[in-house]
N, C-alpha and C positions, 0 to 999 in steps of 0.2 A: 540623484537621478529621478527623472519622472517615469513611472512603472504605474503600469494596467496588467492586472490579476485579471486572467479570465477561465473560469472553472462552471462546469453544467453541474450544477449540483445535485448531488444521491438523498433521493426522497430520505433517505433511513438517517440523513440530520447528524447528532454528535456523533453518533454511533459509526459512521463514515470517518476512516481513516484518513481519506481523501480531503473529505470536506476541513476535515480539522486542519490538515498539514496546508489546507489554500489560507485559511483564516490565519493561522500560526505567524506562517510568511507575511501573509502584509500586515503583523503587529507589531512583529522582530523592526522590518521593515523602516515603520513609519515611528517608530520608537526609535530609530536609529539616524531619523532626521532625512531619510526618504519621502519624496512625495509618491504618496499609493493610493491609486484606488480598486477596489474588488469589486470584480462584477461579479456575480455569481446568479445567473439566472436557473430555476428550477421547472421541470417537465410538466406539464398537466395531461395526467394518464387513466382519468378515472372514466370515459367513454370511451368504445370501440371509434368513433372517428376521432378522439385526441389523438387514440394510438394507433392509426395510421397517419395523421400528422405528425406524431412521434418519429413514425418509421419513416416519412419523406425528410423532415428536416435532419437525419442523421446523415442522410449524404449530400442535403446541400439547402445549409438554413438561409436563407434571403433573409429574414428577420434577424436573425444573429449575426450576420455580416455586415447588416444595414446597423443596427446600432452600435456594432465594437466599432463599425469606422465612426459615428457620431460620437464615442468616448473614446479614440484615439486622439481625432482634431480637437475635443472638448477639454480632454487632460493634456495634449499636449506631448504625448506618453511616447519616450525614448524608446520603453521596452515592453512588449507585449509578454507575459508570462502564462503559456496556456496550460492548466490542469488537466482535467478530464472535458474532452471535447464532446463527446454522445451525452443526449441529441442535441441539445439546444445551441451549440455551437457549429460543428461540424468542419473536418477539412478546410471544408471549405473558407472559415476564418483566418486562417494560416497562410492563404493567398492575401487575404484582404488588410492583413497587418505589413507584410510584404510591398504591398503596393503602397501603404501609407509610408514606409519609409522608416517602420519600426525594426529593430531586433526582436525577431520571432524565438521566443525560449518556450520549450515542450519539458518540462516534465515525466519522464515516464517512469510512472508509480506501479506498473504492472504489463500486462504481455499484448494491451487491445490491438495496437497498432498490427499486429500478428495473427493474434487467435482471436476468436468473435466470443469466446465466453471471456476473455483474458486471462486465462489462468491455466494455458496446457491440462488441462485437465479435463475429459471425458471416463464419464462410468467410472467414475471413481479414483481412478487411474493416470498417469502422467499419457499425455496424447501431445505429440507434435507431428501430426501428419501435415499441417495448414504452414508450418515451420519455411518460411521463403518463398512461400506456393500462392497462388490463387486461393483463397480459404475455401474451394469446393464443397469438399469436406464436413467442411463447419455447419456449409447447408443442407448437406444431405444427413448429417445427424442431427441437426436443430439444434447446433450447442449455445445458439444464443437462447436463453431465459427459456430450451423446449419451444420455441416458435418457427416453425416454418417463415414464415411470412418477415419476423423482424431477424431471424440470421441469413435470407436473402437479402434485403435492405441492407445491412449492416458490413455484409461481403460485397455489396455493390457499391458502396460507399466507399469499402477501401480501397477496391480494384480499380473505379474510376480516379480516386487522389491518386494512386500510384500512376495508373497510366498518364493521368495529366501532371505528374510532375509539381505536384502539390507538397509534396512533405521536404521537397527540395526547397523551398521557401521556407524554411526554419534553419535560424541561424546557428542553433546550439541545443542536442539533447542535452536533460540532464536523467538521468540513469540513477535511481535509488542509491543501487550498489552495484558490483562489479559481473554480478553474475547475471544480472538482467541487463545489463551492457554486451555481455557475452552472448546473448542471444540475441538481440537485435544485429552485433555485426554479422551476424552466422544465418541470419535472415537479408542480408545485404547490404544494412546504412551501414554508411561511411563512417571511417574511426574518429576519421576528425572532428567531424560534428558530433559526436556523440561522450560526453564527460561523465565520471561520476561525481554527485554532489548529495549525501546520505543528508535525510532526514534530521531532524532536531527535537527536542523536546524540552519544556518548560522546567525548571529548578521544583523538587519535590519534595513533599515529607520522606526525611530519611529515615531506614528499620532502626531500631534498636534494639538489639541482640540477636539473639539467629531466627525471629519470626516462632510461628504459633501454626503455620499452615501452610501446606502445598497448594498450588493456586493455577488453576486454569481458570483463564478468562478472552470469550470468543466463543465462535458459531458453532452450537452444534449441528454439525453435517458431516456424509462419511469423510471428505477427504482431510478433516481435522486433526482427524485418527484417535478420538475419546473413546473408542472401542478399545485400543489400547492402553490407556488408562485404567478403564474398567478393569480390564484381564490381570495390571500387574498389580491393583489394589485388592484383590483377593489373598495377595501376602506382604502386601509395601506397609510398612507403619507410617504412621502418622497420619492425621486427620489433610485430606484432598476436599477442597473448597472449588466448588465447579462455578463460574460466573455466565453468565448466557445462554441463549435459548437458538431453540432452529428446531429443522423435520427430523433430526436423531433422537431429541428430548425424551419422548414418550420412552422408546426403546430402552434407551442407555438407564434411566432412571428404572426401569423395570429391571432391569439385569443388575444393576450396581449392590456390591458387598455394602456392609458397615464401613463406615470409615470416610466414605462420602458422603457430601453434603451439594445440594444443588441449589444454590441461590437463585437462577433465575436472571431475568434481567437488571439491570441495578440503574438509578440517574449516572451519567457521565462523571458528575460533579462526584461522586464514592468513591470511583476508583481508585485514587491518588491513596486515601484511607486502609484500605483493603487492601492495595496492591504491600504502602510499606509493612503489614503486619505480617508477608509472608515465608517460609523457609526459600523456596525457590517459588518460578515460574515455569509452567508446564508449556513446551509448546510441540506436542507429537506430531505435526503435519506431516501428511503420504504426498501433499503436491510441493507445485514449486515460488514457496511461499516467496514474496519479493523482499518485504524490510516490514514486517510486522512494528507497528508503532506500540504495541505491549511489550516489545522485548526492550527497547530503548527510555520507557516509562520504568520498567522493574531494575534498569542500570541507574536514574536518576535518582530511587531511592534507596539502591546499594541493596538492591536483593539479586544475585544470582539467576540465571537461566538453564533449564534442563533441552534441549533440543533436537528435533531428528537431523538424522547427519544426511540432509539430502539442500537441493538448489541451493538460494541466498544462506539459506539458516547456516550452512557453513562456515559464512564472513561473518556474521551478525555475533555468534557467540566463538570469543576465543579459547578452546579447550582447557580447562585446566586455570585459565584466568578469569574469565566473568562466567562460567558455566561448564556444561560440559555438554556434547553430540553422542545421542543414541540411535540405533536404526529403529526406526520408526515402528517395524513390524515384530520388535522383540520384546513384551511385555517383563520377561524376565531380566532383561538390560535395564529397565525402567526400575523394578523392583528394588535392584542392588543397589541404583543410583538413590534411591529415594531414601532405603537404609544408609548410605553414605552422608548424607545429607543431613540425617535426623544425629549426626554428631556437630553438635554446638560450633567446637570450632573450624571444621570445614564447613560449614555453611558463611560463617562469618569472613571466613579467609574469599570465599569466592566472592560472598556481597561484595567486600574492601574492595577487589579487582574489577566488578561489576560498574560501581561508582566511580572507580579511574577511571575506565572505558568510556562511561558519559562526558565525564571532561574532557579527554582528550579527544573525541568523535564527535559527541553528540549534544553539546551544550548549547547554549543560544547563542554563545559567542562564534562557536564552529559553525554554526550553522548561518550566520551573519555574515561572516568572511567566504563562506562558500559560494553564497548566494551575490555574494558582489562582485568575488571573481569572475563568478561564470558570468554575469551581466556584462562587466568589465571588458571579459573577453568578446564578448557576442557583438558590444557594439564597436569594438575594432573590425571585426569581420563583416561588420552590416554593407550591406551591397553585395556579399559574394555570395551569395546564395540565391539559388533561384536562376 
């Protein structure tokens, strides 16, 4: 097949889930004897008039429509596979691949199409007021990035694709996992067009023996919920290895017992290292996390998952087999689990389950076969859409 990747890329580089899982794809891809090319064009946001260029080209780039049609006729491209469209893409791309004659595939790696932060989540909090609605909302609390000005933009951008019938010109969601499928059709797309096609991840250093440490790795900010952590490490044994930074840092580091440790940012290239040396993986999130690419990293090298029992993280870890679901807001739950954990061979019996999981979901193989099907599928239906 001839495929065109087209993804706006997140200044923040490795460190973007996003960005990774665009690259990931067209390696799988063009390793597989695909012809692929990636575009991946990045914002320039360091003036006040970029970024209100910023905030015009989100609802409708002439400059990114004008060159994905020059690399559509250029490659030739059967299937357009769109990532994350803001800004530099926009909607508006999604008519322009349409009109070329490609199968339009959407990825949706999170809630933007919906909510303007992407992520139901205000003050802290799960918020779906903007849930099927006009995102009004969004604008009168500035839930995009605290800006007035780009979460008007941004709800104008989507309100206009919707009312011109813009998103109807994509041939095929593809849906992380089932629960962010679940809200998109409960937002109004159509079932049909919308598939699940999970994530993948590269073959890894596998643990050997029950690991050395508990391991959160990812942003500190509230809705992560490391404030829970903190609380149940004042009696959890075992050394908690914190990996990453954000605006909680300061905080959480100041409050934190013995027994943590905050490494800070790390190269991308570490993680693999670090991740297999751990007992489990910590992932407390209060919001509605879609497919974290750490919990599918800690199944390739057969370490376990600890998780709150809330959104996606539900499907991601299967109780009792690759991990286990805690509420979120019960430090004491965390505690036990962690003491559970710190017995050699329950930690090893969940890794074993952990690393099944990878094979049989999330391997490069699965993730090959997923990504063809749905292609598969999208260009038998091309032409009916729109």
């Amino acid at each position: 097949m001839r495929i065109l990747i087209a993804h706006s890329r997140y200044l923040s580089g490795a460190a973007s889930g996003e960005n990774r899982v665009a690259e990931d794809e067209a390696r799988l891809l063009s390793e597989a004897g695909h012809q692929v090319h990636l575009w991946s064009p990045s914002p320039e946001v360091g003036s006040k008039l970029e970024v209100v260029k910023t905030g015009v080209a989100a609802m409708w780039s002439s400059t990114g429509t004008k060159e994905l049609r020059r690399l559509i006729r250029r490659h030739r491209a059967e299937v357009v596979h769109f990532h994350n469209l803001f800004p530099m893409l926009s909607p508006a791309a999604l008519r322009t691949a349409h009109a070329e004659g490609a199968a339009a595939v959407v990825t949706l790696h999170n809630y933007r199409l919906m909510c303007l932060p992407a992520t139901f989540l205000r003050d802290g909090r799960v918020c779906e007021l903007c849930l099927g609605k006009v995102p009004l909302q969004g604008v009168r609390y500035r839930c995009y990035r605290g800006s007035a000005a780009g979460s008007a933009a941004l709800a104008a951008s989507l309100t206009l694709h919707r009312a011109a019938g813009t998103f109807d010109r994509v041939t095929r969601f593809l849906a992380v996992g089932g629960f962010v499928r679940q809200k998109y059709l409960e937002a109004g797309f159509r079932a049909d067009r919308v598939r699940v096609k999970a994530n993948f991840t590269w073959e890894a250093p596998r643990r050997e023996g029950a690991g050395e440490y508990f391991l959160y790795l990812g942003r500190l900010a509230p809705e992560k919920g490391v404030d829970t952590l903190i609380s149940a490490w004042r009696k959890a044994p075992g050394r908690l290895l914190v990996v990453g930074d954000g605006p909680d840092g300061p905080s959480l580091r100041r409050d934190a017992p013995d027994g943590i440790e905050f490494a800070g940012q790390i190269p991308s290239t570490d993680v693999a290292a670090i991740v297999a040396k751990a007992r489990a993986l910590l992932v407390p999130s209060k919001w509605f996390e879609a497919a974290p690419r750490g919990i599918i990293e800690a199944y390739a090298a057969g370490v376990p998952v600890l998780a709150s029992r809330i959104g996606a993280l539900q499907e991601a870890v299967d109780e009792e087999v690759s991990g286990l679901l805690l509420p979120h807001d019960d430090p004491d739950a965390w505690t036990a689990a962690a003491e559970r954990l710190m017995v050699d061979d329950e930690t090893e019996r969940l890794g074993a389950g952990a690393f099944e999981t990878w094979q049989a979901k999330y391997s490069p193989e699965r993730g090959l076969a997923g990504l063809e099907a749905a292609y598969e599928e999208a260009l038998a239906a091309r032409g009916t859409s729109g």
